[in-house]
SEMAR-372263 format. One record per residue (C-alpha): x, y, z; residue in one letter. Coordinates in nm, 2 decimals. Last residue first. Layout:
REM residues N
[r [X Y Z] A];
...
***
This chain:
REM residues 218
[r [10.57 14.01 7.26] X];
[r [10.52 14.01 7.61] X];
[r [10.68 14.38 7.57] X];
[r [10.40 14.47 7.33] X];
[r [10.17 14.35 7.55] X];
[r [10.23 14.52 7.88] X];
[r [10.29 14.88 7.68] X];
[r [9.93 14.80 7.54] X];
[r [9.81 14.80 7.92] X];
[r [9.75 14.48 8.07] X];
[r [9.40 14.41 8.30] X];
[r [9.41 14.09 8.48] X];
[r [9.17 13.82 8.42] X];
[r [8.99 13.74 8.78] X];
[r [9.19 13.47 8.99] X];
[r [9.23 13.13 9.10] X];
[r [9.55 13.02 9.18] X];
[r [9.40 12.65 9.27] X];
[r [9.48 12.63 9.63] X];
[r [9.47 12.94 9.72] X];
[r [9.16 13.03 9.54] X];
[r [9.04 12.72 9.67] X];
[r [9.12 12.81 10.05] X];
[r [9.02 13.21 10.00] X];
[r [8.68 13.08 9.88] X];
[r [8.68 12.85 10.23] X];
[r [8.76 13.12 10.44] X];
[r [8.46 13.36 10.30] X];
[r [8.23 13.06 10.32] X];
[r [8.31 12.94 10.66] X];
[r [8.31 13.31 10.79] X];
[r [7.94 13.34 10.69] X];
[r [7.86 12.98 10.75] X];
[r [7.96 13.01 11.13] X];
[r [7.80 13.36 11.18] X];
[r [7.50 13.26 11.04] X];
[r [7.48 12.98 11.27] X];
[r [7.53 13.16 11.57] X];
[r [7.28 13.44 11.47] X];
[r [7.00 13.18 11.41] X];
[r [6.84 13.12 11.07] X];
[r [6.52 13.36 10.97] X];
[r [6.55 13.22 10.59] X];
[r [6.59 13.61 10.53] X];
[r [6.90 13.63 10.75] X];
[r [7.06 13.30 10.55] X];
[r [7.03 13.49 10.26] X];
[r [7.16 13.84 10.34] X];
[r [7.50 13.66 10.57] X];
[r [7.53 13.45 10.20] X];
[r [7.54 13.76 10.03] X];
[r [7.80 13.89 10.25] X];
[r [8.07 13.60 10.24] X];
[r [7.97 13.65 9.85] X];
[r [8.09 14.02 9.87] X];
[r [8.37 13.93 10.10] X];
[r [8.53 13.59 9.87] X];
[r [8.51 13.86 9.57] X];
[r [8.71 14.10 9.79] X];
[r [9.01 13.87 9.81] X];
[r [8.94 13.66 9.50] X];
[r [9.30 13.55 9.45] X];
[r [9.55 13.81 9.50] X];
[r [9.64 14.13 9.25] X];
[r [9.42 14.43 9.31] X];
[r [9.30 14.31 9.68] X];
[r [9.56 14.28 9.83] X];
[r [9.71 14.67 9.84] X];
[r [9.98 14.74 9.61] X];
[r [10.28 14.79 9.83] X];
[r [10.37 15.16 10.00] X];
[r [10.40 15.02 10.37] X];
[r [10.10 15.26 10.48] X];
[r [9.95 15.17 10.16] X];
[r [9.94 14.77 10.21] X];
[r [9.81 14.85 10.57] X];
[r [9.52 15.07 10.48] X];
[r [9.37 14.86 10.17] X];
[r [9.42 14.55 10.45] X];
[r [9.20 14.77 10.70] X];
[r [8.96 14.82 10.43] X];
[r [8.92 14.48 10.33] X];
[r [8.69 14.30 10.52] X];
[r [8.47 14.59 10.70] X];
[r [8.41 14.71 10.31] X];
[r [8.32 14.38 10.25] X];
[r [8.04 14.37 10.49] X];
[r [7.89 14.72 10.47] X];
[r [7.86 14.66 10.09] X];
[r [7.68 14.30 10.13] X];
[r [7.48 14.49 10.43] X];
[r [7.45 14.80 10.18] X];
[r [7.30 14.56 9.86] X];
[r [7.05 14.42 10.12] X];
[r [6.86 14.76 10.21] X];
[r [7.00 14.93 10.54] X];
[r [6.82 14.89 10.93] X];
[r [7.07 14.98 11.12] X];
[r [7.05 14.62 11.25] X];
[r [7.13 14.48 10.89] X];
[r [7.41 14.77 10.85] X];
[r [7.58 14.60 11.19] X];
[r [7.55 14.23 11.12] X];
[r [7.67 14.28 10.74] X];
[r [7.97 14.43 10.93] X];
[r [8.07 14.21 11.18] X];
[r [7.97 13.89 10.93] X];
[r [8.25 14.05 10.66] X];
[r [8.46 14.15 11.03] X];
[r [8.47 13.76 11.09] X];
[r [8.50 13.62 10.69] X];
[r [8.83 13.87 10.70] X];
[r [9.00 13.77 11.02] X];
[r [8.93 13.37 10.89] X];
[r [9.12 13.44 10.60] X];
[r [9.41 13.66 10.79] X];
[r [9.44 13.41 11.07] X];
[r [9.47 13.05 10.77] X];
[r [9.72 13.25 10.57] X];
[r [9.93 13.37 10.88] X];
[r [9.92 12.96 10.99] X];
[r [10.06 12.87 10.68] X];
[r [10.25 12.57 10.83] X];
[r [10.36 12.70 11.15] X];
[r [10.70 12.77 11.12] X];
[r [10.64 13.14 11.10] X];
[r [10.47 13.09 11.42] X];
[r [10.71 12.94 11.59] X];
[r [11.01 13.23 11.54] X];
[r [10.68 13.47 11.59] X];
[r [10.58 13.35 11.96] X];
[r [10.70 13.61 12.15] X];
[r [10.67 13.90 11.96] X];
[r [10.38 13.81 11.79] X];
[r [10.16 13.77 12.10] X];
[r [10.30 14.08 12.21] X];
[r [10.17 14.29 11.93] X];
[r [9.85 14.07 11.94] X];
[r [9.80 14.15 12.29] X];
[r [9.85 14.52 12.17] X];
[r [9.59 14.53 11.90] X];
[r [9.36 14.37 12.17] X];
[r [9.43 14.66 12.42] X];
[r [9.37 14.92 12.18] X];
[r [9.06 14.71 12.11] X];
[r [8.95 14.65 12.48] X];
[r [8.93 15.05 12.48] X];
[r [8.55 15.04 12.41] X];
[r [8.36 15.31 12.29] X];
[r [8.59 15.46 12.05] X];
[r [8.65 15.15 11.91] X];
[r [8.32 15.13 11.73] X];
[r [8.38 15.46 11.51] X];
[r [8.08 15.67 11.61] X];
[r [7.77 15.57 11.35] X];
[r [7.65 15.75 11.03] X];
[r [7.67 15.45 10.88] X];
[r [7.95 15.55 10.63] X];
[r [8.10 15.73 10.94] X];
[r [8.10 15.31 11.10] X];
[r [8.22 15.12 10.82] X];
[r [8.47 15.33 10.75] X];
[r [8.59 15.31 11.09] X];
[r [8.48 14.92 11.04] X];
[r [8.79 14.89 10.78] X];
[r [9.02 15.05 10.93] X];
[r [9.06 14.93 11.29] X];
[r [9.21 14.62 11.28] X];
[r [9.46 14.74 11.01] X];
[r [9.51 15.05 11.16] X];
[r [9.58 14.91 11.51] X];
[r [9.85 14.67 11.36] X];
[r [9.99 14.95 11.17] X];
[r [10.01 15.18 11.48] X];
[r [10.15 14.84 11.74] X];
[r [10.45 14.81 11.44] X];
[r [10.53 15.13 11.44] X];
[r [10.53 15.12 11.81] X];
[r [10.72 14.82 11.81] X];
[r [10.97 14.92 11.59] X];
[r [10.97 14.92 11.21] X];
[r [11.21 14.65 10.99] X];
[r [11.00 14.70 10.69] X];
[r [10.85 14.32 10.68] X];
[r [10.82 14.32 11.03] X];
[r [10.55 14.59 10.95] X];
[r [10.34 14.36 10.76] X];
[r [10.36 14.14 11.06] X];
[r [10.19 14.36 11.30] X];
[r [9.95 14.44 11.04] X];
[r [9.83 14.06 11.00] X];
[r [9.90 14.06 11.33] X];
[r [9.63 14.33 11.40] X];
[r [9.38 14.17 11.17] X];
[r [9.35 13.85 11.36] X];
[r [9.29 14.01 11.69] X];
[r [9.07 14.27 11.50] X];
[r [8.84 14.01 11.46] X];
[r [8.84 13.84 11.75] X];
[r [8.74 14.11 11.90] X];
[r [8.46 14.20 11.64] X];
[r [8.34 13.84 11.73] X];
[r [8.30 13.88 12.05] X];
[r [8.12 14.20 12.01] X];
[r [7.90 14.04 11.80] X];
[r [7.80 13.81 12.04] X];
[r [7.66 14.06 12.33] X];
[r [7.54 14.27 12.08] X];
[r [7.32 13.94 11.99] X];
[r [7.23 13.83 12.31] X];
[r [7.18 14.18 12.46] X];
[r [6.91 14.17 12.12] X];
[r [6.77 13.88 12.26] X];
[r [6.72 13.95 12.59] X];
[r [6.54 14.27 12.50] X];
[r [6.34 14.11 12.29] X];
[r [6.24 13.84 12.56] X];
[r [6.16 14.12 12.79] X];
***
């Protein structure tokens, strides 16, 4: 019985998490699509996408039905956050980097979504870290192609690097046995707080230059 109370527990807590997740997400979405002028369907589809994308994939690569399809709460969520953004973007975009501050914390909540999820299926170490980041950053791969940019994670600061070691740490802190709630909080913690210094500091891998990208630099 205690098992099974646990386990309710933990679903029970992913789940909020996952929603809170793809209530981030979606106005990162939403927004990109105030950036080409769509409508508010077109911007409710790319906000959907975005929340969605990445834990789709998530899900087939598991072998598992796509999450949303059993619960329409995240239709609705993508929705709240259309209206959310609607009504409250002239203060938001006042808000000093409050878009930076939703996407980063988005991204460390679907890294611990998806670690969670492979770890319960049962997958090696290297999959939860895999399963994790590709929950992060899918749905912003998605978005920046939809509206035909170069997706986030070729060109900013340590996107994808901040999800692997987001992930690693969910792997480590599993294996010292700590509790779910506290995993969750350093998981996301780390992820946001990579993005912050990165930020912060510019911090970014070497790019790779083509000979053409030289020879006009000199």
């Amino acid at each position: 019985m205690d098992f099974i109370l646990s386990l309710l527990y933990k679903i029970r807590y992913v789940e909020i998490i996952e929603f809170l997740g793809t209530f981030a997400f979606a106005i990162s979405g939403i927004r990109g699509a105030a950036t080409k002028n769509c409508d508010w369907f077109g911007a409710y589809v790319l906000g959907f996408v975005t929340a969605v994308g990445g834990g789709t994939l998530r899900d087939l690569l598991l072998n598992q039905t796509p999450f949303w399809l059993h619960n329409g709460f995240y239709a609705l969520c993508s929705f709240f956050a259309l209206i959310f953004y609607i009504f409250l973007r002239e203060h938001l975009n006042h808000l000093n980097r409050f878009f930076f501050w939703s996407d980063s914390i988005g991204l460390g909540l679907f890294v611990f979504v998806g670690a969670q999820k492979a770890m319960v299926a049962g997958y090696s170490f290297w999959v939860v870290i895999t399963m994790g980041t590709i929950t992060g950053i899918m749905g912003g791969i998605m978005r920046d192609t939809l509206l035909n940019r170069i997706p986030v994670i070729f060109k900013r600061e340590l996107y994808a690097f901040s999800c692997i070691v987001g992930g690693s740490t969910f792997v480590i802190l599993n294996w010292l046995r700590f509790e779910l709630p506290l995993i969750s909080l350093l998981t996301v913690g780390i992820v946001v707080f990579i993005r912050f210094v990165a930020d912060r500091w510019n911090l970014q891998f070497p790019r790779l230059k083509s000979e053409t990208i030289r020879q006009r630099e000199n």
